[in-house]
DSSP file (Angstrom, degrees, kcal/mol; ACC not computed):
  #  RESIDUE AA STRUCTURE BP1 BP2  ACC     N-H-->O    O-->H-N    N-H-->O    O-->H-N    TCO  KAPPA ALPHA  PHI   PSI    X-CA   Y-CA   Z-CA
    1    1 A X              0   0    0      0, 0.0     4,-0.3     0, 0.0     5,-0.1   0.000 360.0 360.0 360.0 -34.2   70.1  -43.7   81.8
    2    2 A X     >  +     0   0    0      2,-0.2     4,-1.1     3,-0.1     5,-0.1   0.696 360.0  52.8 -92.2  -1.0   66.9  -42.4   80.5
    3    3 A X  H >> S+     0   0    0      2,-0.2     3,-2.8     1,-0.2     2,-1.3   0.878 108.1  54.1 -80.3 -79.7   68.6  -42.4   76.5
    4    4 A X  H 34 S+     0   0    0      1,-0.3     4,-0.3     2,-0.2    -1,-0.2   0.536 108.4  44.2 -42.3  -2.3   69.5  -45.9   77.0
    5    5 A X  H 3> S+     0   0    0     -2,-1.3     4,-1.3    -4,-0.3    -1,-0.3   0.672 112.1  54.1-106.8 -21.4   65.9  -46.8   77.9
    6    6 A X  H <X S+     0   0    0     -3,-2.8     4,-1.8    -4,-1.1     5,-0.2   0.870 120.2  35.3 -70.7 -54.8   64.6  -44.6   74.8
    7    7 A X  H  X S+     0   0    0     -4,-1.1     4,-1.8     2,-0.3    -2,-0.2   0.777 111.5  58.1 -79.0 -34.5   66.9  -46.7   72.6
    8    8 A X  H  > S+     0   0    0     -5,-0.3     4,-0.7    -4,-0.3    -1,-0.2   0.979 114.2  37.4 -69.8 -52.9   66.6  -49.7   74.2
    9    9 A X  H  X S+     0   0    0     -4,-1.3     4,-0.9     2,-0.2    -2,-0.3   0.557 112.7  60.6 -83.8  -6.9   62.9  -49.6   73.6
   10   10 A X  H  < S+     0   0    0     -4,-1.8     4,-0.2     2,-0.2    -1,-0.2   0.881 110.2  42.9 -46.4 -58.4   63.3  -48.1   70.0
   11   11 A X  H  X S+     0   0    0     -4,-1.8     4,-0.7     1,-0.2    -2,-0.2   0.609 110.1  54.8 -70.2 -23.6   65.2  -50.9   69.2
   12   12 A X  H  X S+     0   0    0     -4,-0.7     4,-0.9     2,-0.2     3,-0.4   0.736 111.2  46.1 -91.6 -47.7   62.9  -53.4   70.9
   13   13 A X  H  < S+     0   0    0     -4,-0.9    -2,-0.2     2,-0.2    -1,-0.2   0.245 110.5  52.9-110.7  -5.2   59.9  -52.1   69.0
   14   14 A X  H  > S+     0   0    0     -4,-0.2     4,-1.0     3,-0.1    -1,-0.2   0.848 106.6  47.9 -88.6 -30.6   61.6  -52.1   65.9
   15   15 A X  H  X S+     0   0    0     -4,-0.7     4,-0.6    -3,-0.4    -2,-0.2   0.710 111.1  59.9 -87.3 -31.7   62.9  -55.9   66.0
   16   16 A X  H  X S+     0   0    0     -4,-0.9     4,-1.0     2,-0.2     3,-0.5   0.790 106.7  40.7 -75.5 -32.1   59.2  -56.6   66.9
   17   17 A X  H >> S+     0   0    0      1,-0.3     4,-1.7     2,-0.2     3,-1.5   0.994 109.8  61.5 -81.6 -55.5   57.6  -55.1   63.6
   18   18 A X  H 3< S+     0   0    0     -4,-1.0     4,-0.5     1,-0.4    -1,-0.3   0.251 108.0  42.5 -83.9   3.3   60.3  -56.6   61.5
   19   19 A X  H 3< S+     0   0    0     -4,-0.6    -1,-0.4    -3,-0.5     4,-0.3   0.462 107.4  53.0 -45.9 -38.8   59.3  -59.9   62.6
   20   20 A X  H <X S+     0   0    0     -3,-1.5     4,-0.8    -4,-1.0     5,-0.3   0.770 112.8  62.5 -79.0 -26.7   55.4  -59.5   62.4
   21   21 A X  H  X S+     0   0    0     -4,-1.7     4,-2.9     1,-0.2    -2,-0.2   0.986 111.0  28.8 -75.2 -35.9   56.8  -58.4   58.7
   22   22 A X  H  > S+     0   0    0     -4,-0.5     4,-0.9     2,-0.2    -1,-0.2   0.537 115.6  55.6-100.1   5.1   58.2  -61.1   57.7
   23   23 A X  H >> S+     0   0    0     -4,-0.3     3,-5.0     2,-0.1     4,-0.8   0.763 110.7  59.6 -63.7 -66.0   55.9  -64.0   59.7
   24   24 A X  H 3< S+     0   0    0     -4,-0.8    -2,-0.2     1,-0.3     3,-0.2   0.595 107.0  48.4   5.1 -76.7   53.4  -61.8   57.7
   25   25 A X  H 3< S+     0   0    0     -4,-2.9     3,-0.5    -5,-0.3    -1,-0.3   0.761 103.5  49.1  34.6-121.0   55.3  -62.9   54.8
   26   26 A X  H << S+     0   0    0     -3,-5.0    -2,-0.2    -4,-0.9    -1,-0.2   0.637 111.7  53.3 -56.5 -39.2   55.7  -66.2   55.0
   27   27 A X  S  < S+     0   0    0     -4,-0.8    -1,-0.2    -3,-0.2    -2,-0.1   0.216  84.1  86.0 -96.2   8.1   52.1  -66.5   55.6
   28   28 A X        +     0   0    0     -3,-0.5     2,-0.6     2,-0.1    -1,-0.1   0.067  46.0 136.6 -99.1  37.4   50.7  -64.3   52.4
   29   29 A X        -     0   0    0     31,-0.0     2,-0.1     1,-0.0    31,-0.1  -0.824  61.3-122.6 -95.6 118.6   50.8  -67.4   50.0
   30   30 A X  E     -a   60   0A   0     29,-0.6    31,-1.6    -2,-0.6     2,-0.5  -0.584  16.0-141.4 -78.6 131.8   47.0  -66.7   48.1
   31   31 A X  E     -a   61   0A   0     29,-0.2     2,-0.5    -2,-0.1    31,-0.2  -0.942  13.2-155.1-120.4 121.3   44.6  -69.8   48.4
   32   32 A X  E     -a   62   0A   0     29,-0.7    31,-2.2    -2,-0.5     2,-0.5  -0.820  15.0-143.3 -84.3 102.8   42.5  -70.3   44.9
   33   33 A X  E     -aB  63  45A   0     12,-0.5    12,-1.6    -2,-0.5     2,-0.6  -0.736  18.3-167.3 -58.4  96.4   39.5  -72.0   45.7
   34   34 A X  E     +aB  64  44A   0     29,-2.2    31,-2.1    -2,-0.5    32,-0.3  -0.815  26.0 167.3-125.0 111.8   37.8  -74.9   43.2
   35   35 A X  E     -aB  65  43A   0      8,-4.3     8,-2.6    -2,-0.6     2,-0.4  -0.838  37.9-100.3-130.0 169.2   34.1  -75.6   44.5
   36   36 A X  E     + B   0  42A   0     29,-1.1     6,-0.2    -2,-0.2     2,-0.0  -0.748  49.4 151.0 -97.9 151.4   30.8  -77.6   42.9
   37   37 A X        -     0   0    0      4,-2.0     5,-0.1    -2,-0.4     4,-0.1  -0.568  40.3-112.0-154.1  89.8   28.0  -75.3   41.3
   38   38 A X  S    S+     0   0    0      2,-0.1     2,-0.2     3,-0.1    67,-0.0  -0.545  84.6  68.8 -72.2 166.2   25.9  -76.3   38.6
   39   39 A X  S    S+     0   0    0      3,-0.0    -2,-0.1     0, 0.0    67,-0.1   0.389 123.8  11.8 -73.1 178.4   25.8  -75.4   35.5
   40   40 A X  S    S-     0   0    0     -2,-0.2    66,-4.3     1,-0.1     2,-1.3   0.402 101.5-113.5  72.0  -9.8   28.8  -76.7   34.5
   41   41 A X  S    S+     0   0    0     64,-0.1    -4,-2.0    -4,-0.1     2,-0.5  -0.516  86.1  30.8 117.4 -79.3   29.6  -78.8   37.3
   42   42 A X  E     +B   36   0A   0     -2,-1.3     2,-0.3    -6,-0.2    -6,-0.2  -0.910  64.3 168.7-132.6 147.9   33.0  -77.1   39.0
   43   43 A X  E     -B   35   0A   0     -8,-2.6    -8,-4.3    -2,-0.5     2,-0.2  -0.880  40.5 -88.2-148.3-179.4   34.3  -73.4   39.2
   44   44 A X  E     -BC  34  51A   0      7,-3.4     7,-1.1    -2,-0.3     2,-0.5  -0.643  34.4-148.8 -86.6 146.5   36.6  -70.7   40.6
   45   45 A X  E     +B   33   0A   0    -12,-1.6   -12,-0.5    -2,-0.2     2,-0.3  -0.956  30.6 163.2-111.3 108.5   35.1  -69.2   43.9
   46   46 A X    >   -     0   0    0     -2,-0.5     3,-4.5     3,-0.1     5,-0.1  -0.984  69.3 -40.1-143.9 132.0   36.5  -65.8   43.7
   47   47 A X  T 3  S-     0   0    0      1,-0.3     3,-0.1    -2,-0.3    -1,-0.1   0.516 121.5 -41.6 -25.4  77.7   34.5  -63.3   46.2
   48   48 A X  T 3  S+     0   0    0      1,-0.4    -1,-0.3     0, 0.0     2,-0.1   0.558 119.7 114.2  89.8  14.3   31.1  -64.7   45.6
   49   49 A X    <   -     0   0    0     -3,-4.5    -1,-0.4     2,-0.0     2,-0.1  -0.389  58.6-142.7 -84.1 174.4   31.8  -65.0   41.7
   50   50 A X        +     0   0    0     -5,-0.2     2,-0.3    -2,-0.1    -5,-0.2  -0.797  27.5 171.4-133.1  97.0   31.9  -67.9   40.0
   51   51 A X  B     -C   44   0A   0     -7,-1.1    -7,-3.4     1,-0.1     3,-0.1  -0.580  36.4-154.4-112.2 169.2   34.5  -68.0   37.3
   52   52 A X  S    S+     0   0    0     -2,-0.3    57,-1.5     1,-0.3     2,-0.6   0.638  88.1  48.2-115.1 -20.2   36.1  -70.8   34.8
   53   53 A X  E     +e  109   0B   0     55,-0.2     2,-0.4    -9,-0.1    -1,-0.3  -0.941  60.4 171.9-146.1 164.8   39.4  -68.6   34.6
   54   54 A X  E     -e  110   0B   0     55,-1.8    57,-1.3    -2,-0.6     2,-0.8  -0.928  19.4-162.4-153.0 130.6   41.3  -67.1   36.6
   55   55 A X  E     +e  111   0B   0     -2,-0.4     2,-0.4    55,-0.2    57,-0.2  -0.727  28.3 158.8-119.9  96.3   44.5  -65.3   36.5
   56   56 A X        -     0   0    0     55,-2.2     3,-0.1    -2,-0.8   -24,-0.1  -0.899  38.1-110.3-139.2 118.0   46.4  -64.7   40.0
   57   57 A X        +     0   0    0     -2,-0.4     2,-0.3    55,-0.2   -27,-0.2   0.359  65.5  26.1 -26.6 147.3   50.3  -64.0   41.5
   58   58 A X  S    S-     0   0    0    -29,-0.1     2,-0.3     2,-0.1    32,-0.1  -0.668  85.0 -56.6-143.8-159.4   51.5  -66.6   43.0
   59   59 A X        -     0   0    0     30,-0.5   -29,-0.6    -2,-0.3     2,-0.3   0.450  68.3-172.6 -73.7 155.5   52.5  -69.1   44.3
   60   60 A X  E     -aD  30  89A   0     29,-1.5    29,-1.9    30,-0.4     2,-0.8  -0.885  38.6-125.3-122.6 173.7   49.2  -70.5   45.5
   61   61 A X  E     -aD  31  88A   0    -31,-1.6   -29,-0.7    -2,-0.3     2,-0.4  -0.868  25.4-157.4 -91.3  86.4   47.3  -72.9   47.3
   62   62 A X  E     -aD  32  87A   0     25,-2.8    25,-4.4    -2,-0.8     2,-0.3  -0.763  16.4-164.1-108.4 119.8   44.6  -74.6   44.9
   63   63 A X  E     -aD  33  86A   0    -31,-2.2   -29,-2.2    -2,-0.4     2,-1.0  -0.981   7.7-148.6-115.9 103.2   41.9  -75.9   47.5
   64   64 A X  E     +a   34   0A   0     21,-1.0    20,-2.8    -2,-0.3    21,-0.2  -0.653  34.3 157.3 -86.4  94.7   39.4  -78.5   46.0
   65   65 A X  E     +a   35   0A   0    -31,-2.1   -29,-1.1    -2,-1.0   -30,-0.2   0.102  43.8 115.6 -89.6   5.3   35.9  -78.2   47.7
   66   66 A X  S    S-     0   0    0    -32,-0.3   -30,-0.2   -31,-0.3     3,-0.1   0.057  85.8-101.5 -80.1-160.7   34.1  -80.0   44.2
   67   67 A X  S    S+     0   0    0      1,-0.2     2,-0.3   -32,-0.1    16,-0.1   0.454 100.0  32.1-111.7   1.3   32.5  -83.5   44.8
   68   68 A X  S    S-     0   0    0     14,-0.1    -1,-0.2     0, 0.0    -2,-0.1  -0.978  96.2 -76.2-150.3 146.6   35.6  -85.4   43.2
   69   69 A X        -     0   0    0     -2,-0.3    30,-1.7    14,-0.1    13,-0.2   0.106  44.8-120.8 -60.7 170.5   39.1  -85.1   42.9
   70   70 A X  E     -F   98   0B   0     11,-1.9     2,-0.3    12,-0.2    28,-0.2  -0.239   5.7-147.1 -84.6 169.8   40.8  -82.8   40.5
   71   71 A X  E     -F   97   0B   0     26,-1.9    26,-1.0     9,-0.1     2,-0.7  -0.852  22.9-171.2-123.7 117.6   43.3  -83.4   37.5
   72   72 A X  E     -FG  96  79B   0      7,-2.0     7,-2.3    -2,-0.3     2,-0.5  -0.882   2.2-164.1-114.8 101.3   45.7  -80.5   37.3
   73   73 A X  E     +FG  95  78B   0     22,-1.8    22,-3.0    -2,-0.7     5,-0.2  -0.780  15.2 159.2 -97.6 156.5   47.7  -80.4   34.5
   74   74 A X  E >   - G   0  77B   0      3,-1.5     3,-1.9    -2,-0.5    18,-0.1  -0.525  67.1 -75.2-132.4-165.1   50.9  -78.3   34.0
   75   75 A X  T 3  S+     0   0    0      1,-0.2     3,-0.1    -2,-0.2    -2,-0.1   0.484 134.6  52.4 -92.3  -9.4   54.1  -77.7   32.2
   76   76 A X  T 3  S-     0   0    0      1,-0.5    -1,-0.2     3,-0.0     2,-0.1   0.470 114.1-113.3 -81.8 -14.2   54.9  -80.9   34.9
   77   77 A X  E <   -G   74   0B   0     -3,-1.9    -3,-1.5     2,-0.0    -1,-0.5  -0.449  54.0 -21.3 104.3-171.4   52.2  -83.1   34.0
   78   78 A X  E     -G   73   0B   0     -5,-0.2     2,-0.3    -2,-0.1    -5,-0.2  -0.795  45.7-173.9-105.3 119.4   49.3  -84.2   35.9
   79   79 A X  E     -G   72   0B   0     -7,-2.3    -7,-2.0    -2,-0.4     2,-0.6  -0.824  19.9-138.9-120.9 159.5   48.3  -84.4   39.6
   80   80 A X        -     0   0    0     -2,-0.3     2,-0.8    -9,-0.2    -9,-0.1  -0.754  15.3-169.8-109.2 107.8   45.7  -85.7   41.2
   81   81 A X        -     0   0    0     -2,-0.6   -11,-1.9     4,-0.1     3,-0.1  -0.708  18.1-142.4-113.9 130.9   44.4  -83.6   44.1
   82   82 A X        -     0   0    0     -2,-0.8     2,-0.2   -13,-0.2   -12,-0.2   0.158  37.8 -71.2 -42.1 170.7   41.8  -85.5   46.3
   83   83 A X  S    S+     0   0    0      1,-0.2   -18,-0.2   -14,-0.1    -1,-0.1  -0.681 120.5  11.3 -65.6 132.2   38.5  -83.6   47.9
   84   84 A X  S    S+     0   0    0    -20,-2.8    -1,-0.2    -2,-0.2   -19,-0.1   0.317 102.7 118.0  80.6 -15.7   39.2  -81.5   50.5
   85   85 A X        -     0   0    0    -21,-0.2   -21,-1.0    -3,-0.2     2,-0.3  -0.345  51.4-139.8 -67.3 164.7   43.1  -81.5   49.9
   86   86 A X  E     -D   63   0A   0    -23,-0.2     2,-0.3    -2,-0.1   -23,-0.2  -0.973  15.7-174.6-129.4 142.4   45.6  -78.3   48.9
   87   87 A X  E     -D   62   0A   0    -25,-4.4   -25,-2.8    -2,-0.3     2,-0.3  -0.913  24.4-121.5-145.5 144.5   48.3  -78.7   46.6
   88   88 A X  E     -D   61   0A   0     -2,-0.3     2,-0.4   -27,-0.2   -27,-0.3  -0.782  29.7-176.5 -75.4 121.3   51.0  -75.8   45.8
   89   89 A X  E     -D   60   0A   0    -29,-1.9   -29,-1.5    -2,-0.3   -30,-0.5  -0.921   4.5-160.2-141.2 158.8   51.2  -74.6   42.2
   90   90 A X        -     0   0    0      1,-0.6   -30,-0.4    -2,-0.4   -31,-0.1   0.165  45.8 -37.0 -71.9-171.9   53.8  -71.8   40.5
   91   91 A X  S    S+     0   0    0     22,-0.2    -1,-0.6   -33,-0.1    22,-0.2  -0.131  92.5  73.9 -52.9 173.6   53.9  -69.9   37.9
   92   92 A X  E    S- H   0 112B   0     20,-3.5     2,-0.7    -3,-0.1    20,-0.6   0.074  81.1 -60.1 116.1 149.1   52.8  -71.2   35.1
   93   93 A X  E     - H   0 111B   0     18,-0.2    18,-0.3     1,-0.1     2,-0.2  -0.522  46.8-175.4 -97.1  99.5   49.5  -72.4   32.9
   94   94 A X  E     - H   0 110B   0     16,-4.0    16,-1.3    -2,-0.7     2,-0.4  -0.412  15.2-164.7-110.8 159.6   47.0  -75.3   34.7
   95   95 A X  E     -FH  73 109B   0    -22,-3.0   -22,-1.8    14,-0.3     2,-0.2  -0.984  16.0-170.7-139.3 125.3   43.7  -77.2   33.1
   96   96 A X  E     +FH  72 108B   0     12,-1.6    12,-1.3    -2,-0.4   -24,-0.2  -0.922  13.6 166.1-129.9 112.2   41.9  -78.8   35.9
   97   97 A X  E     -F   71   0B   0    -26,-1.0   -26,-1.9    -2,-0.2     2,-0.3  -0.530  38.0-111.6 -97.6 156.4   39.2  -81.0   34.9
   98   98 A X  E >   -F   70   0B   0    -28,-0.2     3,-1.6     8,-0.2   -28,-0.2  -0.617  41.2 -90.6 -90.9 174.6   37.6  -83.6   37.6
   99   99 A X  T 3  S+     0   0    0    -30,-1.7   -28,-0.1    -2,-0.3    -1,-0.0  -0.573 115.5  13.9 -69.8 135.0   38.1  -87.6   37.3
  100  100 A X  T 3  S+     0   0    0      1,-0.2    -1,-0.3    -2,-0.2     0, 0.0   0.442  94.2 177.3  80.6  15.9   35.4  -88.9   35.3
  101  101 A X    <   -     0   0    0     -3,-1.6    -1,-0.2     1,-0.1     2,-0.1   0.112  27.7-114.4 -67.7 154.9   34.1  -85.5   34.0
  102  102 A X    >   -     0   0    0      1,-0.1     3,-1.3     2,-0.0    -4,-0.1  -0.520  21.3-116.1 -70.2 151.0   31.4  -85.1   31.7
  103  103 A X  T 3  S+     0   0    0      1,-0.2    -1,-0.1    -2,-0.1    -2,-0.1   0.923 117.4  45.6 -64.2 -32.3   31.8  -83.8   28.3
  104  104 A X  T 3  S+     0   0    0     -3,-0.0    -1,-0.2   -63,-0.0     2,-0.2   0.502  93.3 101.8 -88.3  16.2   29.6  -80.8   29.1
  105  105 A X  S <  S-     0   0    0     -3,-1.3   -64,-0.1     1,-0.2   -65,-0.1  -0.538  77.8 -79.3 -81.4 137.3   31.3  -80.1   32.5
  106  106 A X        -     0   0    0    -66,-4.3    -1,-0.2    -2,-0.2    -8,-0.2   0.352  21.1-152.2 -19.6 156.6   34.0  -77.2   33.0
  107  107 A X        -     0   0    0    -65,-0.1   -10,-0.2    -3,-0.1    -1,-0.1  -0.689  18.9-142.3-126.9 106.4   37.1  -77.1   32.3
  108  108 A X  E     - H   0  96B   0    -12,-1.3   -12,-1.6    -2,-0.2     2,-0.4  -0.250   7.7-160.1-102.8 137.6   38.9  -74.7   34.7
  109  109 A X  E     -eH  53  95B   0    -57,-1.5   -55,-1.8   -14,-0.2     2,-0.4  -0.945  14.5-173.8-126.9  92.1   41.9  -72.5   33.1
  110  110 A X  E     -eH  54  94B   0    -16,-1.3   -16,-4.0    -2,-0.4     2,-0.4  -0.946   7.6-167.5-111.6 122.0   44.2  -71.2   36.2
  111  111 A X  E     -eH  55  93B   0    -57,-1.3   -55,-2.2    -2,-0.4     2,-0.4  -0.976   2.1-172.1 -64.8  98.0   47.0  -68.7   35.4
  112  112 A X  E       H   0  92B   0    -20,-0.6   -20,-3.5    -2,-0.4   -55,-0.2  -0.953 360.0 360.0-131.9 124.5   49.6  -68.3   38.3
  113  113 A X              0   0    0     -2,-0.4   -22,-0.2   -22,-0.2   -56,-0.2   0.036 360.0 360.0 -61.0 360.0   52.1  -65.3   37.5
């Protein structure tokens, strides 16, 4: 009796991990962050940096926190992601400008692996 209660709870504590591993998972999708700063108008917020490119595994979650909506183009063409919205991007090579930008305002270079 007391092997079937060792095994029983073996087994019990095993199905339990392998579940937190794969919510875990599920949940590990990296969220790229697009905020305002002058100079230059909009940047990457990458721990307390500020950068204009940035090169990160993916997929990700590109979060616009700037003062206007985005244009992200890709190998798919161009979408338009409101303030405050998150849009999903692949691999693959994006130019995000805002709507109306100025000529001497960023132009933001995102690399997703």
């Amino acid at each position: 009796m007391r092997t079937f209660a060792l095994l029983l709870l073996a087994t019990s504590l095993l199905a339990l991990g392998a579940g937190q591993a794969l919510a875990q998972k599920a949940t590990s999708e990296r969220t790229v962050t697009v905020v305002m700063r002058d100079p230059g108008c909009h940047w990457f917020a990458v721990n307390g940096k500020y950068l204009k490119t940035l090169m990160v595994s993916g997929p990700v979650k590109l979060v616009n926190l700037d003062e206007d909506a985005l244009l992200v183009a890709g190998r798919s063409g161009v979408v338009r992601e409101p303030v405050g919205k998150r849009i999903t991007l692949t691999t693959g090579v994006y130019r995000i400008t805002m709507v109306k930008q100025h000529p001497d305002d960023n132009t933001l270079k995102l690399v997703v692996r």
